[in-house]
C-alpha positions as CSV (number, residue, x, y, z in Angstrom):
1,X,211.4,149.0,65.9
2,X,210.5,146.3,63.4
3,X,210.9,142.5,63.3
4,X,212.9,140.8,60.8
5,X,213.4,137.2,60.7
6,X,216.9,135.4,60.3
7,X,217.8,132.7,58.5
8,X,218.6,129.8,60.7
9,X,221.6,127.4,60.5
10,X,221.3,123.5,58.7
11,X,222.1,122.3,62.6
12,X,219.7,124.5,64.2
13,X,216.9,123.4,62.1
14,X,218.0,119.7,62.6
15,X,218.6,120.5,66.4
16,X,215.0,121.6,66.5
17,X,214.0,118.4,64.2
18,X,215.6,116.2,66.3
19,X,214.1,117.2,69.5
20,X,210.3,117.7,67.9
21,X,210.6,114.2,67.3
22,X,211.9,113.0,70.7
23,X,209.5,115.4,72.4
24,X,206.8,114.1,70.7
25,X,207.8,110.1,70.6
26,X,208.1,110.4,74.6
27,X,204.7,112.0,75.0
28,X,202.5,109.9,72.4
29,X,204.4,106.7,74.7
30,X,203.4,107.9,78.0
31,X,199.8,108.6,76.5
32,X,199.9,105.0,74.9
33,X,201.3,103.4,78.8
34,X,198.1,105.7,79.8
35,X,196.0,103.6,78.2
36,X,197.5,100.8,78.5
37,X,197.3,100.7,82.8
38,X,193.3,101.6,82.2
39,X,192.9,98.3,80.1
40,X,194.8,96.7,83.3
41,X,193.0,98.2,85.7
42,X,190.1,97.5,83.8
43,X,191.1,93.7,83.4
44,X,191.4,93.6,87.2
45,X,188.2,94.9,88.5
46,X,185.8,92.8,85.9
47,X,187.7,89.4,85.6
48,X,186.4,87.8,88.7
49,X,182.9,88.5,87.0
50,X,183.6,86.7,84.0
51,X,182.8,82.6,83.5
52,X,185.3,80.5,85.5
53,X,187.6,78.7,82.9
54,X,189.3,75.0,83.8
55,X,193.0,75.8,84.2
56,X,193.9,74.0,81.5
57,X,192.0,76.7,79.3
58,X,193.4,78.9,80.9
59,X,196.8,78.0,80.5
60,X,196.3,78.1,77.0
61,X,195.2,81.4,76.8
62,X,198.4,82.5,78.9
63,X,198.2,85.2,81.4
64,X,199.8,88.3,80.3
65,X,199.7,92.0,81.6
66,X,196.4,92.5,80.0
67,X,193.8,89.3,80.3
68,X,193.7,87.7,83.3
69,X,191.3,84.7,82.9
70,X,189.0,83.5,85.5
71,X,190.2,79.8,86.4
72,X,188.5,77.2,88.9
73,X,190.5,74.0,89.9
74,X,190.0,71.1,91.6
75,X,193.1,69.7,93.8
76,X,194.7,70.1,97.1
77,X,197.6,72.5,98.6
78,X,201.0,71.3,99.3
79,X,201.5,71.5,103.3
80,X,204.9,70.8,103.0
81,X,205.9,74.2,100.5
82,X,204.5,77.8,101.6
83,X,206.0,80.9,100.9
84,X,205.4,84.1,103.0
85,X,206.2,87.7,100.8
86,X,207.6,89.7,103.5
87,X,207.6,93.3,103.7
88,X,204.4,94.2,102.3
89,X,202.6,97.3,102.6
90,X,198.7,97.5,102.6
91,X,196.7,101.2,103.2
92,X,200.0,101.9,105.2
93,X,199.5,98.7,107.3
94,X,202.8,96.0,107.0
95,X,202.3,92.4,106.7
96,X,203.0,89.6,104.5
97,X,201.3,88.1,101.5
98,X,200.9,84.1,101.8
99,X,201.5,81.2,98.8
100,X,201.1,77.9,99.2
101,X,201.8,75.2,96.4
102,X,198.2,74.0,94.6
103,X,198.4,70.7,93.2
104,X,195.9,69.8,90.8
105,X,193.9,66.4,90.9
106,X,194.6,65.8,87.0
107,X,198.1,65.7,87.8
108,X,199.3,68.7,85.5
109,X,202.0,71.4,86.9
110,X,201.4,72.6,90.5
111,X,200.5,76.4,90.4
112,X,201.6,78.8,93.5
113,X,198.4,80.0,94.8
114,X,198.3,83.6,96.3
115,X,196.4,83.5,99.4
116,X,196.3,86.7,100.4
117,X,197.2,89.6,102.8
118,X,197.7,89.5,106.5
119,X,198.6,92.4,108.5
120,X,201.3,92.4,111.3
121,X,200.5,93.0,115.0
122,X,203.7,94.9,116.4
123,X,206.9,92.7,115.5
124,X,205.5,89.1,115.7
125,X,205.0,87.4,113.0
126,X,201.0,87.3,112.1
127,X,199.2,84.5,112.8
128,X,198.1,82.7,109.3
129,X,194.4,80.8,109.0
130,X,196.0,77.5,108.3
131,X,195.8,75.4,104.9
132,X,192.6,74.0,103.7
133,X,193.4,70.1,104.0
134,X,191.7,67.4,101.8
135,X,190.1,67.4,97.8
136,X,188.4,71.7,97.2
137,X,187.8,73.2,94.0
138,X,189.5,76.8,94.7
139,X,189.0,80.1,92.1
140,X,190.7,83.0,91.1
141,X,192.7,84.9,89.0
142,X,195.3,83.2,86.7
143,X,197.8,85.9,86.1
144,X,201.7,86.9,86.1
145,X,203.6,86.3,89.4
146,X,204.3,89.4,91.2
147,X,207.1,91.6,90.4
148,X,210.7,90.8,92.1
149,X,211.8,94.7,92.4
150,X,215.5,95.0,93.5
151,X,216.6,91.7,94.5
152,X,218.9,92.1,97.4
153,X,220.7,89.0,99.2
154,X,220.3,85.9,96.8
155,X,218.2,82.8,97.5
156,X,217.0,82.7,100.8
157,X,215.0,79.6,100.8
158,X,217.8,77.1,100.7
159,X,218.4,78.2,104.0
160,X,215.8,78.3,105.6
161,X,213.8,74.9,106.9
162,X,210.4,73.8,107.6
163,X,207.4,74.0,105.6
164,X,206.8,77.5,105.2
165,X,209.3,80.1,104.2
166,X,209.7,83.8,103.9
167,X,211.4,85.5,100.8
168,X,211.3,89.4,99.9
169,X,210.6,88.3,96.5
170,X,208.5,85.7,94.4
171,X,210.8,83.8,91.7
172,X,209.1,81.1,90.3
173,X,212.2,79.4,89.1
174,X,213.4,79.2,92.8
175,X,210.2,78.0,94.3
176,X,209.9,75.4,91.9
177,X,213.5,74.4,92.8
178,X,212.9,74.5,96.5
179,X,209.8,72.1,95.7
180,X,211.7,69.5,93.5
181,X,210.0,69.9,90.7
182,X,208.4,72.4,88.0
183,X,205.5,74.7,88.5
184,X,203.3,76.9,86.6
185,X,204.6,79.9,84.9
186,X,201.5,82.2,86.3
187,X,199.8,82.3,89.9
188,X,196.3,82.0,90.9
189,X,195.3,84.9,92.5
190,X,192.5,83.5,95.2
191,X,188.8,85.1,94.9
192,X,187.7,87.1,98.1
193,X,186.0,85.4,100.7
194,X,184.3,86.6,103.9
195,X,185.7,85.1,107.2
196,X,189.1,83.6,104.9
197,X,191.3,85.6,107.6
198,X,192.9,87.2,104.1
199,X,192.5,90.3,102.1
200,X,192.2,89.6,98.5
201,X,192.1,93.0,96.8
202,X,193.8,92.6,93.2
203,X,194.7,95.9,92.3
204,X,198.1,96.0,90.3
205,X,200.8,98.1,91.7
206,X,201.1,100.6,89.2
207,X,202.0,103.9,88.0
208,X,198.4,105.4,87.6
209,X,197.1,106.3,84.1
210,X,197.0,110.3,85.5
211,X,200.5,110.0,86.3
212,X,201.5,109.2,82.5
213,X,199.3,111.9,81.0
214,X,201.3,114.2,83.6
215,X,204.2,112.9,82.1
216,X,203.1,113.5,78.0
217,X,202.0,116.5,78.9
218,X,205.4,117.7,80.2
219,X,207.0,116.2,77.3
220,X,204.6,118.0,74.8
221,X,205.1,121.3,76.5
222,X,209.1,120.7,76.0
223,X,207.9,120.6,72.0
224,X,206.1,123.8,72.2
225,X,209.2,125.3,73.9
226,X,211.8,124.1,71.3
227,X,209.5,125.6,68.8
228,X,209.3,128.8,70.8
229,X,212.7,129.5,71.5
230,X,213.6,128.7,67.8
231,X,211.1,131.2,67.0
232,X,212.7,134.1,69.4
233,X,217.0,133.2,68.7
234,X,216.1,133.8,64.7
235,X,213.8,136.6,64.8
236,X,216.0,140.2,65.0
237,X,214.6,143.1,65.8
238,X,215.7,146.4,63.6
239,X,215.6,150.0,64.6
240,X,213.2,152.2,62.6
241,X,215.1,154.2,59.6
């Protein structure tokens, strides 16, 4: 038998058009998001390297997924506004992550300051290394505030009292409002220190870059598929004469 090719329809060839291009588009997008979580990653690890920049440098710069300047300040935390993030999951270990309000001594916005993580032992609360009182110059990473997720159960912090709260989310907007008055956009993300009582290991949550070459190569393959079974539904096989 011999192969003869048919001629395919107006709407298969634009069927087959129209799903190169989609194919295609999705895959060069997860290869771009590839590289755009190794510049992140990459911003992460060497940015507590870099030259320490004032905050308000910094705060012209603007922190952004991408460059997260290295800021030192002068001031002293607020021991009337702390925030715990609850529910918090660290090489399979729960705990919470600590803020505290960071006012600086040139009077400019406060900025939330991420302290760090603290594991739970069994169901009690863990026991946090109290607030530095007093004038210290603190560093760290000025950067976005942590993702919210699926906010479930409104505003907690109106109803809760005392100086330290806990919240399953970090909204900026509502902090500010639960401190009377306007913060900074970004957080400082504190620089490790030996004995603090905190972990301080930066790494963004992320899909890793692997994952979204996984997912442009699946989308490629798609492509080569379409192409394929075009190839085989207009291709008619004849018997011999």
């Amino acid at each position: 038998m011999s192969a003869r090719w048919k001629s395919p329809s107006w709407f298969a060839i634009t069927l087959l058009c129209a799903g190169l291009a989609l194919f295609c588009t999705l895959g060069t997008w997860q290869l771009k998001r590839a590289h755009e979580k190794e510049t992140l990653l990459a911003s992460f690890s060497g940015a507590a390297a870099q030259p320490t920049l004032t905050l308000a440098e910094a705060r012209r710069t603007t922190a952004d997924a991408v460059h997260h300047p290295h800021v030192r300040v002068e001031g002293r935390f607020d021991a009337r506004h702390a925030y715990l993030l609850d529910d918090q999951v660290r090489d399979a270990r729960r705990g919470v992550i600590a803020f505290a309000l960071f006012e600086p001594v040139d009077g400019s916005l406060p900025i939330l300051v991420n302290r760090g993580f603290v594991a739970r032992e069994g169901a009690s609360a863990p026991a946090l290394p109290p607030l530095p009182e007093g004038d210290l110059v603190v560093s760290g990473l000025y950067a976005p505030p942590p993702g919210s997720g699926l906010r479930l159960g409104g505003n907690a912090l109106p109803n809760q009292a005392g100086p330290t709260k806990s919240t399953i989310y970090i909204d900026l907007g509502e902090i500010g409002e639960d401190a009377g008055r306007r913060i900074d956009t970004s957080v400082l993300l504190l620089d490790a220190e030996p004995g603090s009582g905190f972990e301080r290991t930066w790494t963004p949550q992320i899909l890793p870059p692997e994952r979204h070459r996984g997912y442009a190569l699946q989308w490629f393959s798609f492509a080569i598929a379409a192409i394929v079974i075009f190839i085989v539904l207009h291709r008619r096989r004849t018997p011999p004469r």
